[in-house]
C-alpha positions as CSV (number, residue, x, y, z in Angstrom):
1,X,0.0,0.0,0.0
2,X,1.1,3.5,-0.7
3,X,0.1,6.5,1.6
4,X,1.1,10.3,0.5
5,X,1.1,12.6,3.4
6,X,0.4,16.2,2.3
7,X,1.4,19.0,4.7
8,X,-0.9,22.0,3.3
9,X,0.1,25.5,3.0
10,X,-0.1,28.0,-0.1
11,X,3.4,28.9,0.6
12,X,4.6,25.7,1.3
13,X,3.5,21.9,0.9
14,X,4.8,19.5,2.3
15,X,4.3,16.3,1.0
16,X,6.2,12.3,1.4
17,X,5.3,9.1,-0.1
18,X,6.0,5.9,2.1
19,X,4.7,2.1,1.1
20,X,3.6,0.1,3.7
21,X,5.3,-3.1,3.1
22,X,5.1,-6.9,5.1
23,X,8.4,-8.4,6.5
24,X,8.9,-12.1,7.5
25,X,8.0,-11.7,10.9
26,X,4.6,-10.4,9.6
27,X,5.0,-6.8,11.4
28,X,4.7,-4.0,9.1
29,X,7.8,-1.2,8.0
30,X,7.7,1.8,6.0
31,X,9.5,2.0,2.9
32,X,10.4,6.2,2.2
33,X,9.7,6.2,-1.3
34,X,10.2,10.1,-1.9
35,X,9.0,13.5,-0.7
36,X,9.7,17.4,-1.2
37,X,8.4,20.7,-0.7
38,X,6.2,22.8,-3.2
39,X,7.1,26.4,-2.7
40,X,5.0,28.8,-4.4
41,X,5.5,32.9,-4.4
42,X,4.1,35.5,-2.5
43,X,4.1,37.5,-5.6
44,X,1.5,35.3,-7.5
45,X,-1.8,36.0,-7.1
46,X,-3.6,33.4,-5.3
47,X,-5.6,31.4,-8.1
48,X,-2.3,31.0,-9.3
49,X,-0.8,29.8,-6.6
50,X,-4.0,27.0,-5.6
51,X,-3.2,26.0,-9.8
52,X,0.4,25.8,-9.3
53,X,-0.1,23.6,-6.4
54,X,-2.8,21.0,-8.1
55,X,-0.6,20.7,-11.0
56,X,2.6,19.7,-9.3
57,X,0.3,17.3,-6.3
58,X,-1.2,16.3,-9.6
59,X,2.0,15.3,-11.1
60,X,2.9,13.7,-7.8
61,X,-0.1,11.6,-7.4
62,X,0.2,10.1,-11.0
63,X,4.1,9.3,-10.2
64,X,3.2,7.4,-7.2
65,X,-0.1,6.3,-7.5
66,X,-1.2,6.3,-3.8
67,X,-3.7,4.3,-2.4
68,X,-4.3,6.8,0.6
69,X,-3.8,10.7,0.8
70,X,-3.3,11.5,4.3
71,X,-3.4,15.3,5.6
72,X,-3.5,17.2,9.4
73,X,-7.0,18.0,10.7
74,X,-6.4,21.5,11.1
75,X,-7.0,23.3,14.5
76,X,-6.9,27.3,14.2
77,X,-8.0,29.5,17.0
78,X,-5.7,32.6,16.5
79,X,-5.0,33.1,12.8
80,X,-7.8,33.3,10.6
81,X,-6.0,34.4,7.5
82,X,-3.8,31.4,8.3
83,X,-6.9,29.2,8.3
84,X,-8.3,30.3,5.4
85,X,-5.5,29.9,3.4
86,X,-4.8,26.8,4.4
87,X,-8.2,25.7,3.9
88,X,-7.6,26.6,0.0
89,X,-5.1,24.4,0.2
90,X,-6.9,21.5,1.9
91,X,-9.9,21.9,-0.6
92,X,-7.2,21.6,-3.6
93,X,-5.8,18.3,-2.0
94,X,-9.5,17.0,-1.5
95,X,-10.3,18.0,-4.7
96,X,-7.6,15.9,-6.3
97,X,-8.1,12.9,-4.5
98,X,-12.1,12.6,-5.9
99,X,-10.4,13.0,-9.4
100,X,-7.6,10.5,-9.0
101,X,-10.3,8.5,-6.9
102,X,-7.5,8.0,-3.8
103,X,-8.9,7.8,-0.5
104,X,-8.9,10.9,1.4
105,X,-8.1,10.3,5.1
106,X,-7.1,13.3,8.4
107,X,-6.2,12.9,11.5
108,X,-5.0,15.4,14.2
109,X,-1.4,16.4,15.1
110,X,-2.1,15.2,18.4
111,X,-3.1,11.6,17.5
112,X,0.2,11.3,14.9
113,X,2.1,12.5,18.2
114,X,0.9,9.9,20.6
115,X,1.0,7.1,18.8
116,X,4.4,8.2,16.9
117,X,6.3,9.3,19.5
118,X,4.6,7.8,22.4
119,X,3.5,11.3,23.5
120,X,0.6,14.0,22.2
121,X,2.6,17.0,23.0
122,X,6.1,15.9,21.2
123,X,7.9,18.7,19.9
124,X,9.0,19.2,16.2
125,X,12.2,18.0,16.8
126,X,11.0,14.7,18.8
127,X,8.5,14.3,15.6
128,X,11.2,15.1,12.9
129,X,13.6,12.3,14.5
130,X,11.1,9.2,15.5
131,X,9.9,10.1,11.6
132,X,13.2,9.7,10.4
133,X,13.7,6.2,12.7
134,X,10.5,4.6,11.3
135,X,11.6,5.2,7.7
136,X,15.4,4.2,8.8
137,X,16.5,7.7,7.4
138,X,20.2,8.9,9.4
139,X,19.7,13.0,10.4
140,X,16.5,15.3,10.5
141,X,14.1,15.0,7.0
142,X,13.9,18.7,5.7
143,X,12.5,20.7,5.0
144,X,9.6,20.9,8.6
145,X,7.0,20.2,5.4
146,X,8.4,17.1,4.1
147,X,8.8,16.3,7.9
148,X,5.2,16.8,9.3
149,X,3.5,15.0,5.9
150,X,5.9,11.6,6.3
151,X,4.7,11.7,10.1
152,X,1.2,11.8,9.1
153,X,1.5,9.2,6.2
154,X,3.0,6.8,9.0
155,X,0.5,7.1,11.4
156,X,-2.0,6.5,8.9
157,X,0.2,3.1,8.2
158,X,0.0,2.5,11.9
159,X,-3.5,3.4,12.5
160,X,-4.2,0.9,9.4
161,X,-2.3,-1.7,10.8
162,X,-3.8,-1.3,14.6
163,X,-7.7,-1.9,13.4
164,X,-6.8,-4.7,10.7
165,X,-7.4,-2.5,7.6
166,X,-6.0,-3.2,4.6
């Protein structure tokens, strides 16, 4: 199975594909099969930027063919403008996964956390390096983006694996 776990942002997307792949001992690993960032300008309107970033997760999602599309359940309570852009984002990604008819699946930061790293208030750094030990990857993955989407496409492995889904 392969799970892409998209970090949303207008500025900046995050994204990582992972396969989920049996071993011997029947316990699942994670298999990094690539990720990135998708930077877009401040200086491009924001149509532009929304089409900029469906063409290259477009591109992305052919490439890999996922089975899943994983993304954070967003949780604003200060920065509306954040939110809302965001959510542009989000609806792009959603939007996608009806046309490539991929599974759309979010879950909180705070779940990823606990079952990730053992703990639902983990720090970034905590979360960057238990990512990089379930994908057996030596240092921090950069950029944050790449990071927070791998994180999210694992727990979606793991939440898979814990209630018998296939």
């Amino acid at each position: 199975m392969i799970i892409l776990g998209i970090d949303p942002g207008t500025a900046a997307t995050g994204w990582g594909a992972i396969k989920n792949v049996k071993r011997r001992n029947s316990k699942k690993v994670f298999e990094l099969l690539q990720y990135g960032c998708i930077r877009t300008s401040p200086l491009l309107k924001m149509p532009n930027r929304l089409l900029l970033l469906r063409d290259e997760l477009s591109e992305i999602i052919g490439k890999f063919k996922p089975d899943s599309i994983v993304v954070e359940r967003l949780f604003f309570n200060t920065n509306t403008k954040t939110a809302i852009s965001v959510g542009q984002a989000r609806g792009v990604i959603m939007l996608l996964a009806a046309e490539h008819k991929v599974e759309f699946f979010e879950y909180t930061a705070l779940q990823a956390k606990k079952v990730l790293s053992g703990y639902g208030r983990a720090t970034k750094i905590e979360m960057q390096e238990v990512t990089a030990k379930y994908l057996g990857v030596e240092g921090k993955i950069r950029p944050d983006d790449a990071a927070d989407a791998l994180a999210m496409a694992i727990f979606h492995g793991k939440f898979l694996d814990a209630n018998n889904i296939k």
